[in-house]
N, C-alpha and C positions, 0 to 999 in steps of 0.2 A: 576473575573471569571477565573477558570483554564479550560487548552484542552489538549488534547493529540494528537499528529501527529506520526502516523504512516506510516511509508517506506511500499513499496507494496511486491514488489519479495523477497522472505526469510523471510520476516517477517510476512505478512500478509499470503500469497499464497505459496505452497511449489517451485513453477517453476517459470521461466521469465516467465511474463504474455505476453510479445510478441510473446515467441515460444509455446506460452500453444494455440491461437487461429492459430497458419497454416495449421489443416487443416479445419477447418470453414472457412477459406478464399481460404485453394484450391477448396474446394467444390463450392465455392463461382465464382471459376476460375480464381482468381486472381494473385496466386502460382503455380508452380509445384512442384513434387516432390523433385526433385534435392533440391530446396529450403529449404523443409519440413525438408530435410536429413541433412542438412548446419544447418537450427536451431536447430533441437535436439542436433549435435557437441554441440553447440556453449552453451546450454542450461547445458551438462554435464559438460563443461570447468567453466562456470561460478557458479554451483552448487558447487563444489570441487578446485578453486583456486582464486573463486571470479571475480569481475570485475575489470579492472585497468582504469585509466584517458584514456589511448592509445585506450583502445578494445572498451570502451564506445562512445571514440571517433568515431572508424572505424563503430562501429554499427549503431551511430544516422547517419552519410555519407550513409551509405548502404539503409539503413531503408527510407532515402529522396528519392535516386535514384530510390530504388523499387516501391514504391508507386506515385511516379510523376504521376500524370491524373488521379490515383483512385478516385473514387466517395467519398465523404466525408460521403454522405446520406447510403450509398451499407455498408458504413464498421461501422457507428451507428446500421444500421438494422443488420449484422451480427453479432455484437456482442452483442447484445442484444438477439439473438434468439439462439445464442449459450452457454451464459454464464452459465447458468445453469448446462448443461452438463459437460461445459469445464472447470470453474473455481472452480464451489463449493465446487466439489471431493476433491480438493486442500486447501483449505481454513484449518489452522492451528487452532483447539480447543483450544490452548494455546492464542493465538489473540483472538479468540471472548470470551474467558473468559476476557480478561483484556478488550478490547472494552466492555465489559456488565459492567465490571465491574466501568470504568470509568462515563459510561453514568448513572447506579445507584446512584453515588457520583454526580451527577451533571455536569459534567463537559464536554464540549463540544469533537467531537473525528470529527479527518479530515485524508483523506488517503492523504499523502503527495507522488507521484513518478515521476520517469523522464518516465514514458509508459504513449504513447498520452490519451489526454482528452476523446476519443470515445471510449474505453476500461476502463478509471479510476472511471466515471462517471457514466457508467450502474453501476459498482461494487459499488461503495459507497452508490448508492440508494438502489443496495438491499442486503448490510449489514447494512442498515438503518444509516450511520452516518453523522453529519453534513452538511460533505463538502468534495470538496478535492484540493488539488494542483496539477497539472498534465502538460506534454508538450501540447504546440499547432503548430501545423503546420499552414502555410500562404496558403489560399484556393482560388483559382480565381474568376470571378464572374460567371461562369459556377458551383462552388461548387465542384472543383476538387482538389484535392493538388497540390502546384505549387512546390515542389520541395525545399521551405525555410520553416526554425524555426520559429517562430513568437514570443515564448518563452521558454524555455527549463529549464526545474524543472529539475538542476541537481547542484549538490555540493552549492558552494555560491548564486546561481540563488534561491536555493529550503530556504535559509534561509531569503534572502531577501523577499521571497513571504508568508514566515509566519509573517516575522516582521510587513508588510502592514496588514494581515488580521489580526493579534492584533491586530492595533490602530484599525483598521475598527470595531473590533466586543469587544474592552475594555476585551480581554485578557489579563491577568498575566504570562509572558513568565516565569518569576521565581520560581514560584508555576507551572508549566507546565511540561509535560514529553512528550517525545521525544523518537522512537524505530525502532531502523535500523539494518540493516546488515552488511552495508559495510563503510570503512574508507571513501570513497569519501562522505557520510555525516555527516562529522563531523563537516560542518559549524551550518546543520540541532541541530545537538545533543548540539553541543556548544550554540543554541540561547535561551535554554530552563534553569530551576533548575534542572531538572530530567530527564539527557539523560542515555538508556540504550540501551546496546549493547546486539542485539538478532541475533544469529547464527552468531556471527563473525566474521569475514574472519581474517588471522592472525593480518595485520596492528591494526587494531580497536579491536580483541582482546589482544594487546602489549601497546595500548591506554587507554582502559579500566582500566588493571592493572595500568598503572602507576597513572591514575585518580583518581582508587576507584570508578569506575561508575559499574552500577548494570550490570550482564552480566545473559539473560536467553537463554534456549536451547528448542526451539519451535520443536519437530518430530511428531505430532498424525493429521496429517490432518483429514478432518472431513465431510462430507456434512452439508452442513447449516439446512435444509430443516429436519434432525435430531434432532434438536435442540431447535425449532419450537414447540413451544406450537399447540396440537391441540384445535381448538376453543371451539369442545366440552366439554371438559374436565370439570370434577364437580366442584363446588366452592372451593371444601374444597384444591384440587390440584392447581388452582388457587392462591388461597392464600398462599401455599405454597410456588409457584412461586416466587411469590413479596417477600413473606420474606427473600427466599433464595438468590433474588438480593439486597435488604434492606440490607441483613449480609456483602454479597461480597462489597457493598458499604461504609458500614460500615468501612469496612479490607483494603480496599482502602486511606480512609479517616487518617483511623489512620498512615498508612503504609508512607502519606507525613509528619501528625504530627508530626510521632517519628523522621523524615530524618530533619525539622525543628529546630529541638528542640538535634538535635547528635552534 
């Protein structure tokens, strides 16, 4: 069985997916502004010069201390009631053509990110895919966040948790492809036959090159909800549908052949 794992922020979503929900959560009154104004910085710094080990670092420290004693239940139900609004807009046409495309071939599709499980989770059910890897935080028995990692989907962390759900689910990591943005997953890209470098950052695009790894350029964000066959729709549209995923499956299928067989 082949799967794809795709990284979330740059690849999947045009923005951190952390500072894409602060204000559903200041509304929520969990933030202030000051906050709000700190994550968008932080949002353009990492859009245009990427993330480093250091700044991921200071982010998951910040990110523990902020949220110490938030409701675990408060920030599932936010983000669930907000995602729609807040993420879909974001959502790169270029991902869910190759997410459609993957799932037409068969082949399973997981959101691989270091963004908590309460945010990665609404997302992946309603892109419809498999599964996902995602951070978890250590929760009290109140259901509060105590302030510790519990697990952290980030660099080596995030390839060791794909290597476990192969065995678990008799994936073929070799036959498998892999789609990130940033050098910090290159453990991610390295565990796969088919890792591709989508938007960059310079390291991993310096990487790429010396690899010969596939490098694509995701810009059309999209709402999903676009995209979305309406139910009504007449047969004969319908059927089109399917053949038109059947083809892109198709193009898929050949596109590991020929990389097999180069």
């Amino acid at each position: 069985m082949r799967a794809a794992f795709f990284d979330l922020d740059k690849t999947v979503i045009a923005k951190a997916s952390m500072a894409a929900f602060g204000r559903p959560l200041y509304r929520g009154g969990l933030i202030n502004r000051r906050l709000i104004a700190r994550a968008l910085v932080s949002q353009i710094i990492y859009l245009h010069l990427g993330a480093s080990e250091q700044k991921l670092a200071r982010m998951r420290e910040s990110i523990l201390t902020l949220t110490l004693g938030w409701d675990q239940q408060q920030i599932r139900e936010i983000v669930r009631e907000s995602l729609e609004d807040t993420v879909e807009p974001i959502i790169y046409a270029e991902a869910l053509d190759l997410i459609e495309a993957h799932r037409a071939a068969g082949h399973k599709v997981y959101l691989v990110s270091a963004s908590p499980e309460e945010i990665v989770e609404p997302l992946a059910e309603h892109l419809g895919v498999d599964g996902c890897i995602a951070s978890r935080t250590v929760v009290d028995e109140e259901g509060r966040y105590a302030g510790e990692m519990e697990f952290y989907s980030y660099g080596p962390f995030k390839a060791e948790a794909i290597r476990a759900l192969a065995e678990r689910e008799g994936i073929d990591l070799d036959e498998s492809s892999a789609y990130s943005d940033s050098y910090t997953d290159l453990p991610m890209l390295e565990t796969v036959g088919h890792p591709v470098a989508v938007n960059p950052d310079r390291v991993l695009a310096k990487v790429a090159r010396e690899r010969d790894w596939e490098v694509m350029q995701f810009t059309k964000p999209v709402r999903l909800r676009d995209r979305v066959s309406v139910p009504s729709l007449p047969l004969t549209a319908t059927a089109a549908g399917i053949t038109a995923a059947a083809t892109v499956g198709a193009l898929v299928a050949w596109r590991f052949a020929r990389r097999a067989h180069a």
